[in-house]
Biopython code that builds the backbone (N, CA, C, O; Angstrom):
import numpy as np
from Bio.PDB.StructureBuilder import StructureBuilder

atoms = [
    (1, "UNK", "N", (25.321, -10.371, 24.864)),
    (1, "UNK", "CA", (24.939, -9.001, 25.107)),
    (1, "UNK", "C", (23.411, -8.908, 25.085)),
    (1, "UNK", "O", (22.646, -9.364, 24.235)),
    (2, "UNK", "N", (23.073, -8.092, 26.411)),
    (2, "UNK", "CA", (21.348, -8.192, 26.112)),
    (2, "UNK", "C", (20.529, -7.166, 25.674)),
    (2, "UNK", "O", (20.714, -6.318, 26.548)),
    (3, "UNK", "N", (19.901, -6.790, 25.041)),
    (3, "UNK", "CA", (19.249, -5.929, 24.555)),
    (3, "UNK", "C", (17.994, -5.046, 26.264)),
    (3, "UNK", "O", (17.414, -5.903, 26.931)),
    (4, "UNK", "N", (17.775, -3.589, 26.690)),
    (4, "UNK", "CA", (16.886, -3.118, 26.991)),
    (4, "UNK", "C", (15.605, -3.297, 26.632)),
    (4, "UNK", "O", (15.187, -3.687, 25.543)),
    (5, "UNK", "N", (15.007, -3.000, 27.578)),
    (5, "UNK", "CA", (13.192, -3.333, 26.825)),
    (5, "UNK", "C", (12.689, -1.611, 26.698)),
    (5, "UNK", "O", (11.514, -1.244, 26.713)),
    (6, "UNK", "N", (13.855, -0.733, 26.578)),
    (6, "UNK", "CA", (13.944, 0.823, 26.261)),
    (6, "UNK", "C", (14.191, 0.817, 24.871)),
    (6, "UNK", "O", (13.458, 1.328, 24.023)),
    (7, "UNK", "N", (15.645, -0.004, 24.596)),
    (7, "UNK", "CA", (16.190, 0.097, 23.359)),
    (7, "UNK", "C", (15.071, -1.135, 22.422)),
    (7, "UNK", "O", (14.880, -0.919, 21.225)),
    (8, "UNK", "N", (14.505, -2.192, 22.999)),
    (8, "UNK", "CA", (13.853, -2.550, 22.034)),
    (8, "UNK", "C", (12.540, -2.539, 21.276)),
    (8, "UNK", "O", (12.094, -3.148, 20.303)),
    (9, "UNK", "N", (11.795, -0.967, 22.677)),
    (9, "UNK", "CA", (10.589, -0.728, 21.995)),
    (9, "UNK", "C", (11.300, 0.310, 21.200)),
    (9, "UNK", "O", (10.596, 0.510, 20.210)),
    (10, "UNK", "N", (12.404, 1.100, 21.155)),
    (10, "UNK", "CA", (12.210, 1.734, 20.185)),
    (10, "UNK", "C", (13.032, 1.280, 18.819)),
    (10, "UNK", "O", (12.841, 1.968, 17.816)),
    (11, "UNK", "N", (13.753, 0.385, 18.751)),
    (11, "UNK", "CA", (13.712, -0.966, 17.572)),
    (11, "UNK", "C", (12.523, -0.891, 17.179)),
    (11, "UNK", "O", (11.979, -0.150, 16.360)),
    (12, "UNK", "N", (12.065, -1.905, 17.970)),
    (12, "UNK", "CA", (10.480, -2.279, 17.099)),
    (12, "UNK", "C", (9.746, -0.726, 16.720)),
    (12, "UNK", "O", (9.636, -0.618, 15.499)),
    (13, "UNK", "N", (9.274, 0.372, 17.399)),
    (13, "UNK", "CA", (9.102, 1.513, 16.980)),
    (13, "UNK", "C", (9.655, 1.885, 15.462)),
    (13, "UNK", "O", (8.838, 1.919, 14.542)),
    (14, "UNK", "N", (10.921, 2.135, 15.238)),
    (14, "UNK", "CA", (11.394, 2.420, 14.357)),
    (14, "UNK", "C", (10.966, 1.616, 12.939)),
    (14, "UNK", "O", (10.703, 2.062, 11.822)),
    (15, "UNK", "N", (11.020, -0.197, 13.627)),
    (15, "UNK", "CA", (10.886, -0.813, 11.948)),
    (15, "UNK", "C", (9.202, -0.698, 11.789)),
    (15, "UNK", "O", (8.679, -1.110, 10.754)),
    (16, "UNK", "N", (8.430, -0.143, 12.823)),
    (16, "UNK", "CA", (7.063, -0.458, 12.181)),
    (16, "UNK", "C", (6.572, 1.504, 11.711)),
    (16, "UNK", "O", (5.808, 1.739, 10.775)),
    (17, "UNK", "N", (6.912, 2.115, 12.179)),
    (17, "UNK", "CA", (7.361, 3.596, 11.798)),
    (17, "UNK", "C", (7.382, 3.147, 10.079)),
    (17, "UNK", "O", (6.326, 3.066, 9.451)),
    (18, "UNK", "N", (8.739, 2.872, 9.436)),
    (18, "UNK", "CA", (8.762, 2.663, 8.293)),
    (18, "UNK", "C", (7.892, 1.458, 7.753)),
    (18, "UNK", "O", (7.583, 1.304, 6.571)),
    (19, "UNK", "N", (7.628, 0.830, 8.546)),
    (19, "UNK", "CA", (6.630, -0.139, 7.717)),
    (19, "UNK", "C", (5.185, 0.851, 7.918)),
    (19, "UNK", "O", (4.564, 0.605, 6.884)),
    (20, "UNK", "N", (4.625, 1.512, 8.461)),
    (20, "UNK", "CA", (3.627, 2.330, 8.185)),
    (20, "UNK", "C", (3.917, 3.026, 7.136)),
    (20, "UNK", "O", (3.279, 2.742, 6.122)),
    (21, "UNK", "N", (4.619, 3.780, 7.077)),
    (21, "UNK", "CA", (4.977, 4.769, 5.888)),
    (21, "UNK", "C", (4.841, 3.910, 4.415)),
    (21, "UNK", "O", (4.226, 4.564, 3.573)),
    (22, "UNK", "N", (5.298, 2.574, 3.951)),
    (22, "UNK", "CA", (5.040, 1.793, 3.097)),
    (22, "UNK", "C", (3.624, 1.382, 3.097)),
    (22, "UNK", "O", (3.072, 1.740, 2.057)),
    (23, "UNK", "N", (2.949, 0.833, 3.805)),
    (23, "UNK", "CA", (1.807, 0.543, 3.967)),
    (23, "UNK", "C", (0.928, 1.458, 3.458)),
    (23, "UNK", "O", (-0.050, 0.904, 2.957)),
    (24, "UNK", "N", (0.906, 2.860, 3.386)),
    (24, "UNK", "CA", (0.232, 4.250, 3.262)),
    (24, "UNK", "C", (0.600, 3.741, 1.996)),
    (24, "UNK", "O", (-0.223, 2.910, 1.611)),
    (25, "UNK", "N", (1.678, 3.962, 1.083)),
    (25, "UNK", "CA", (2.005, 4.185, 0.078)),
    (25, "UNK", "C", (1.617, 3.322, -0.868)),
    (25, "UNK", "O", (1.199, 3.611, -1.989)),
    (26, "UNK", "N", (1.825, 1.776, -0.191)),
    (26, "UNK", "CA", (1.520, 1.041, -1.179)),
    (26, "UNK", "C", (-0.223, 0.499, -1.017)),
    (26, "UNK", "O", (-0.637, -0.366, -1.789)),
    (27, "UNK", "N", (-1.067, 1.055, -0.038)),
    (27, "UNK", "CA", (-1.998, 0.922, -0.351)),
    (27, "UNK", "C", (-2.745, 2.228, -0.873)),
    (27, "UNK", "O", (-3.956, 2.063, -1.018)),
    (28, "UNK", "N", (-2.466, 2.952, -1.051)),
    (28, "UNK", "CA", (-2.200, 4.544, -2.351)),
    (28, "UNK", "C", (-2.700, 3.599, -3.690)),
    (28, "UNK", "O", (-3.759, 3.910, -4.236)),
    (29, "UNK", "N", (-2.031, 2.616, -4.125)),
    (29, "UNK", "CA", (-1.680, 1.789, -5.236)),
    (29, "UNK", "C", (-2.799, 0.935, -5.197)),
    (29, "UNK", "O", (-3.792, 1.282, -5.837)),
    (30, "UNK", "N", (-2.823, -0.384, -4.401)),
    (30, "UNK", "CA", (-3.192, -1.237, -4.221)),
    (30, "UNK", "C", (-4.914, -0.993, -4.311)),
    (30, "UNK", "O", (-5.645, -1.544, -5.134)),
    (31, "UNK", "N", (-5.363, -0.002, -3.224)),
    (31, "UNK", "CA", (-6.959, -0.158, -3.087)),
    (31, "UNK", "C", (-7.369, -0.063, -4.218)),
    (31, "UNK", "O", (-8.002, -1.039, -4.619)),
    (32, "UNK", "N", (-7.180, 1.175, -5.237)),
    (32, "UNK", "CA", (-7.561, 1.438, -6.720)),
    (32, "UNK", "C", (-7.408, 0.049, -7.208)),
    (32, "UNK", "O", (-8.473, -0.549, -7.357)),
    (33, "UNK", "N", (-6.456, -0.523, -7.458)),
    (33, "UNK", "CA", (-6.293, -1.906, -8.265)),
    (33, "UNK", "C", (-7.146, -2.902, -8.144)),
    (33, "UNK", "O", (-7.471, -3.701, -9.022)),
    (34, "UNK", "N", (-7.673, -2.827, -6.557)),
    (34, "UNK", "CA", (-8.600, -4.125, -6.378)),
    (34, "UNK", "C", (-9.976, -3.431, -6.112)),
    (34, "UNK", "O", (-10.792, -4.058, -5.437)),
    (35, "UNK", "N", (-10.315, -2.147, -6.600)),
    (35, "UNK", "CA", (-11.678, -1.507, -6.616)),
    (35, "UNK", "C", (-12.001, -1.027, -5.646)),
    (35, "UNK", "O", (-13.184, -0.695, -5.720)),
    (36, "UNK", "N", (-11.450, -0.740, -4.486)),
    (36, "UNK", "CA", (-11.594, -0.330, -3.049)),
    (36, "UNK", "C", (-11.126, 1.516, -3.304)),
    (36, "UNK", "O", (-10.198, 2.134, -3.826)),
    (37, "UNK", "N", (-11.984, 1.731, -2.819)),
    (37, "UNK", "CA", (-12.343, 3.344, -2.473)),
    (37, "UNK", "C", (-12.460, 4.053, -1.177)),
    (37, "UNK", "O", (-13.495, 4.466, -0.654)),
    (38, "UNK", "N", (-10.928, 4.152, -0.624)),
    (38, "UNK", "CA", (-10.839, 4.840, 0.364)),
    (38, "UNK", "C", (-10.333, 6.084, 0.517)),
    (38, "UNK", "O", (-9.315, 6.316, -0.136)),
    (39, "UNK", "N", (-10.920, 7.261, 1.447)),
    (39, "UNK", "CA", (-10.459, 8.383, 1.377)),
    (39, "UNK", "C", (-8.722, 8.717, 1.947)),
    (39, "UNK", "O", (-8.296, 7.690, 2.476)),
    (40, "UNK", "N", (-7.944, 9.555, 1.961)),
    (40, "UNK", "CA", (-6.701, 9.451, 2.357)),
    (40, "UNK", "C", (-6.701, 9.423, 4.149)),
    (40, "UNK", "O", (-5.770, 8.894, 4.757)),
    (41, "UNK", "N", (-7.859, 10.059, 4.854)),
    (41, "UNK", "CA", (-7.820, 9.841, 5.965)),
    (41, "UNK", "C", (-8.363, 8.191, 6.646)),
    (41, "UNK", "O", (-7.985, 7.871, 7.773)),
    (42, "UNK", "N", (-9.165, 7.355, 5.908)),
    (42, "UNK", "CA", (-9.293, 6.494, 5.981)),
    (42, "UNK", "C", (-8.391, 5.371, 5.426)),
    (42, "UNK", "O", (-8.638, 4.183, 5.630)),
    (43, "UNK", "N", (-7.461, 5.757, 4.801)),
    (43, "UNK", "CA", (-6.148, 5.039, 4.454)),
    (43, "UNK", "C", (-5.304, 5.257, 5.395)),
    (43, "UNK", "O", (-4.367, 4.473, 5.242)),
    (44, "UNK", "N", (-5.099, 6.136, 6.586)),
    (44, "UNK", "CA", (-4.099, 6.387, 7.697)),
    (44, "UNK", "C", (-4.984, 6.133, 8.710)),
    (44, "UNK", "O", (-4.256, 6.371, 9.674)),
    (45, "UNK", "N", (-5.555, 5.963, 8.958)),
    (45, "UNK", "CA", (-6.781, 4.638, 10.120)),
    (45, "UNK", "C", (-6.318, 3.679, 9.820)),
    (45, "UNK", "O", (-5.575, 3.019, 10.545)),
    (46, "UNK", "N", (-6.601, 3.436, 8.864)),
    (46, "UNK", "CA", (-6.687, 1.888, 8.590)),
    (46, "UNK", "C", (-4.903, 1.202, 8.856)),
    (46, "UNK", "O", (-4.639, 0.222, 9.553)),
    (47, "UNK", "N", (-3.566, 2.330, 7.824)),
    (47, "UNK", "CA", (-2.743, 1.900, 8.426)),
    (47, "UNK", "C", (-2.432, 1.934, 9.850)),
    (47, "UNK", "O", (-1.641, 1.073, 10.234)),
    (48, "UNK", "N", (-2.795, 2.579, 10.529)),
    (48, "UNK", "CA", (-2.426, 2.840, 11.696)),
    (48, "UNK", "C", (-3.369, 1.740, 12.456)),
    (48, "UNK", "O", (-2.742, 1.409, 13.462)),
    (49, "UNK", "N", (-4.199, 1.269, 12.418)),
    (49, "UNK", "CA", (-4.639, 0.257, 13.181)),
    (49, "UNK", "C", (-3.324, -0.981, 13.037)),
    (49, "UNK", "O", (-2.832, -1.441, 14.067)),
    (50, "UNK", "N", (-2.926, -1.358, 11.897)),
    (50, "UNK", "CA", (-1.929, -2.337, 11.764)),
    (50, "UNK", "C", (-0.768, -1.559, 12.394)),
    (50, "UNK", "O", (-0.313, -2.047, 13.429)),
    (51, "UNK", "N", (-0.432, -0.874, 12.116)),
    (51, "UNK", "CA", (0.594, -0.052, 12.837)),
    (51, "UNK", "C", (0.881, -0.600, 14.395)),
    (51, "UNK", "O", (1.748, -1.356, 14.833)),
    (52, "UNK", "N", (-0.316, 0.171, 15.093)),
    (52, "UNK", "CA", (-0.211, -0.390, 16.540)),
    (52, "UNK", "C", (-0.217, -2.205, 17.047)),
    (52, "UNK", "O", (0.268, -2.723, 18.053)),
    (53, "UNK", "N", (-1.104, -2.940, 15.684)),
    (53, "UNK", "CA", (-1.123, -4.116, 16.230)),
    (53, "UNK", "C", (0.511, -5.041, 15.998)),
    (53, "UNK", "O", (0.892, -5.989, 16.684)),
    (54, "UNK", "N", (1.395, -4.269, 14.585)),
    (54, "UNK", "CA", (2.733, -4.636, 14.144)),
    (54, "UNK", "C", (3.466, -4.343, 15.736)),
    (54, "UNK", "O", (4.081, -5.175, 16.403)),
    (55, "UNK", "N", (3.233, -3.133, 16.036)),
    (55, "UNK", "CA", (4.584, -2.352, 17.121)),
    (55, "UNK", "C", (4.066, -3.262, 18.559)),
    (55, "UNK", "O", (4.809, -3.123, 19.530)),
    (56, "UNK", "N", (3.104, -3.982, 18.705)),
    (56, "UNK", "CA", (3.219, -4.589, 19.504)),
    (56, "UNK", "C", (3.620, -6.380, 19.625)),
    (56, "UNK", "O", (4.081, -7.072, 20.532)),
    (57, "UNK", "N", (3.215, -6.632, 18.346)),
    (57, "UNK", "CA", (3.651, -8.005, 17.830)),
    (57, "UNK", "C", (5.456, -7.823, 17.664)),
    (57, "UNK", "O", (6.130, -8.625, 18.310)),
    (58, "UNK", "N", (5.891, -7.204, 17.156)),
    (58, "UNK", "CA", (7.434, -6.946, 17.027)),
    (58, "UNK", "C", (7.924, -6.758, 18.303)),
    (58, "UNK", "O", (8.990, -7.330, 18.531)),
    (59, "UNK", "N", (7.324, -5.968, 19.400)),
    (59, "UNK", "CA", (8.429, -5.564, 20.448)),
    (59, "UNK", "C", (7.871, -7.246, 21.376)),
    (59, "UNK", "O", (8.738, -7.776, 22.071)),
    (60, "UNK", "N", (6.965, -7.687, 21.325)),
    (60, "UNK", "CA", (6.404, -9.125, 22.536)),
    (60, "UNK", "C", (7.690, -10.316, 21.775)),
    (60, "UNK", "O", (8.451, -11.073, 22.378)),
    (61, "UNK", "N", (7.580, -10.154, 20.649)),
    (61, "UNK", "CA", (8.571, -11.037, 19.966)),
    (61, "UNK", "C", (10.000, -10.768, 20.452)),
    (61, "UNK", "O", (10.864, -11.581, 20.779)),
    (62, "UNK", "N", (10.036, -9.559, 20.425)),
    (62, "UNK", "CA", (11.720, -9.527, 20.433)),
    (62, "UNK", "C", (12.173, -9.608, 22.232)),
    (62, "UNK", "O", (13.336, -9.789, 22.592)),
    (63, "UNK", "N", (11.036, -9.439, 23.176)),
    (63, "UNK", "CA", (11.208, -9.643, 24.356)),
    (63, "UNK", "C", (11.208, -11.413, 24.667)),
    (63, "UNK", "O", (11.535, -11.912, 25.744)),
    (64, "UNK", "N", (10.912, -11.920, 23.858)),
    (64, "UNK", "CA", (10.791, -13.074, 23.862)),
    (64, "UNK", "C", (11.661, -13.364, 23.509)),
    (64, "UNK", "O", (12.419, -13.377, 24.479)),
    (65, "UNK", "N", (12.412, -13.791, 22.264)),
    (65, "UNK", "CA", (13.388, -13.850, 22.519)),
    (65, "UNK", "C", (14.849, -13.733, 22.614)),
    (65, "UNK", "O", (15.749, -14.488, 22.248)),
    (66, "UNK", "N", (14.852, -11.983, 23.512)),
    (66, "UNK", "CA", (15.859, -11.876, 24.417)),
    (66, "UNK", "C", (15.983, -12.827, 25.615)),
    (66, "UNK", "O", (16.919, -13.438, 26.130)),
    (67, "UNK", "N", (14.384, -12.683, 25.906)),
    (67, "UNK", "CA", (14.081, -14.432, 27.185)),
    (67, "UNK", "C", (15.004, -15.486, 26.817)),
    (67, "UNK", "O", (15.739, -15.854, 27.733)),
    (68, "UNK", "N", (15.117, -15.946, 25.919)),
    (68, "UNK", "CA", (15.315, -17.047, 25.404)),
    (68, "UNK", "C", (16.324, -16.750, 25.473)),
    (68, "UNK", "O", (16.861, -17.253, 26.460)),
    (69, "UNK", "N", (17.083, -16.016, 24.793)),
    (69, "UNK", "CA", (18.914, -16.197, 24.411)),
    (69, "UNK", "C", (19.276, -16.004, 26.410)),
    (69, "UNK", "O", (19.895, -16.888, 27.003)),
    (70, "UNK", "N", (18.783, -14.803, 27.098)),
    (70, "UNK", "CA", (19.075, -15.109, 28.553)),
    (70, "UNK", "C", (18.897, -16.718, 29.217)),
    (70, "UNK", "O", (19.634, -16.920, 30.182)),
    (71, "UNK", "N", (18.332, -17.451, 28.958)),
    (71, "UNK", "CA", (17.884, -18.623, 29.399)),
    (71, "UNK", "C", (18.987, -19.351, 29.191)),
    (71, "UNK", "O", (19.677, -19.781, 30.116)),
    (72, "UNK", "N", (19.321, -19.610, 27.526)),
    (72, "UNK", "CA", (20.395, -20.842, 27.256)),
    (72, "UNK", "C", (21.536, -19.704, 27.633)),
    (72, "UNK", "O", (22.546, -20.029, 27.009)),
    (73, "UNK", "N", (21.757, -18.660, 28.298)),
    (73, "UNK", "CA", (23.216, -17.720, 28.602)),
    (73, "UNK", "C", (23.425, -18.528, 29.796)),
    (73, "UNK", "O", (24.583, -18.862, 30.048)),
    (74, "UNK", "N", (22.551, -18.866, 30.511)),
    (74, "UNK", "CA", (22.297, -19.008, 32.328)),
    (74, "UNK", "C", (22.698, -20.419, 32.595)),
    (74, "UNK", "O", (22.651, -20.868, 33.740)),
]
sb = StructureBuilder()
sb.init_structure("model")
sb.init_model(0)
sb.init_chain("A")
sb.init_seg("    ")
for serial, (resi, resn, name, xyz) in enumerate(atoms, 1):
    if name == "N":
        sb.init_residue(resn, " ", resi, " ")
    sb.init_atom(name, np.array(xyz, "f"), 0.0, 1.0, " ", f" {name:<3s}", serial, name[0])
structure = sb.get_structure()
């Protein structure tokens, strides 16, 4: 069964969605701990730069390989 490249940006969408939302949270935690002083809008930059670079690393991956499982199907 093959997966859409509709249904799998919004897969990948979805798991990096919640992995942003963690990321916010646990660097809430984290910057204080290691002495880093960022404001809350510069904590949602900053996740969100990883954000976009995750949602595109996750969906190139998973197009890849769907490639792949089509290949050894054929």
């Amino acid at each position: 069964m093959s997966q859409s490249r509709r249904l799998s940006l919004i897969e990948a969408g979805i798991n990096v969605l919640t992995g942003y939302v963690l990321a916010i949270l646990l660097q809430l935690f984290l910057y204080p701990a290691f002495g880093l002083q960022v404001t809350f809008a510069q904590n949602l930059k900053i996740a969100g730069a990883f954000l976009l670079v995750s949602l595109l690393r996750s969906y190139l991956l998973r197009r890849m390989f769907e490639a792949l499982a089509q290949g050894r199907n054929s």
